[in-house]
C-alpha positions, 0 to 999 in steps of 0.5 A: 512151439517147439524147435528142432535144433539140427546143428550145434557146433563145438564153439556154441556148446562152449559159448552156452552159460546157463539154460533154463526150461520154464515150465509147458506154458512159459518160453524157452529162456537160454542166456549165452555167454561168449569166450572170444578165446574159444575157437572151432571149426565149424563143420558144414551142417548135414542136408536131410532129404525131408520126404526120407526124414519123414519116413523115418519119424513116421516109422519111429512113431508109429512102431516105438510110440510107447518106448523109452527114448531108447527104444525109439532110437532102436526102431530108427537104428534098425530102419537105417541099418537095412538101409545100408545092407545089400539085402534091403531097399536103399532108401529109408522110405523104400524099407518101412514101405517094403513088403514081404521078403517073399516078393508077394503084394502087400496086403494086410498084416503082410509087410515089414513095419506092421503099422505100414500095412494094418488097414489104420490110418498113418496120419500125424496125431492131431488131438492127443497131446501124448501122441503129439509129444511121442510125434514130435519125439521121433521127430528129433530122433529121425533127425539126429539119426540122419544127420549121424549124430546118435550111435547104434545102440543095437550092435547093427540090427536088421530085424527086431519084434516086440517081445509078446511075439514069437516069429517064425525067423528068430531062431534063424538070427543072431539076437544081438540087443534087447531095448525096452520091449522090443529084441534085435537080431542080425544075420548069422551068416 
């Protein structure tokens, strides 16, 4: 079973000796020392509204499952910069559900995130146990995202496509990063 730590303060860092990761089929095994000299202000733990962290791991999932950690941290930085624009919905489940810019339905193929609108079934992976390593995956990456505690390594992207395409809009924008097979852009204006 895996545990998703979301917190770690600087006293528990300074405090850990040795951690050892037995191999799949054995438990998690963490000796920890204590240095009573050693203090810190633990500050207070960030509150993740489960239904957004969800978006978030299902949009990092479904778009980046075949990326490096990098590219799936992309894919969540790009998500949670068009959440903090003006030109885009202020939720992270109101972005990855968006539909076209143009204000028309969402139909098929039709929609911001193309795993959103491609007529196949979101549900979490269940069988597969590469698939349920690249869930639990983006699952850590959504939460670290949200809580602020992983850097925007894409120069604040607010658009991205894989690099086998070639849309219409990216002549329209500043290419700002290239991550794994994915490239991002911003406004020019």
């Amino acid at each position: 079973m895996w545990k998703t730590i979301g917190f770690v303060s600087t006293i528990a860092l300074q405090c850990v000796g040795i951690v050892a990761v037995a191999a799949q089929a054995e438990p998690l095994r963490i000796t920890i020392s204590y240095d009573p000299n050693v203090t810190a202000e633990q500050p207070a733990p960030v509150q993740i509204d489960a239904a957004q962290h969800y978006c978030l791991n299902e949009a990092i999932y479904w778009e980046g499952r075949n990326q490096e950690i990098d590219g799936m941290v992309a894919i969540g930085n790009t998500i949670l910069n068009r959440v903090a624009s003006a030109d885009f919905p202020d939720t992270v489940c109101g972005v990855v559900h968006q539909g076209p810019l143009d204000g028309s339905p969402i139909t098929r193929h039709r929609c911001q995130f193309s795993y959103y609108c491609d007529g196949l079934s979101d549900a979490r992976p269940m069988q597969n146990i590469l698939e349920i390593q690249a869930w639990d995956w983006a699952d850590v990456i959504a939460e670290g995202l949200l809580a602020g505690d992983i850097e925007d390594n894409t120069d604040g992207s607010t658009y991205y496509h894989a690099n086998y395409v070639d849309p219409f809009w990216n002549d329209v924008y500043a290419h700002v990063a290239t991550v794994d097979d994915h490239l991002f852009y911003t406004h020019t204006w």
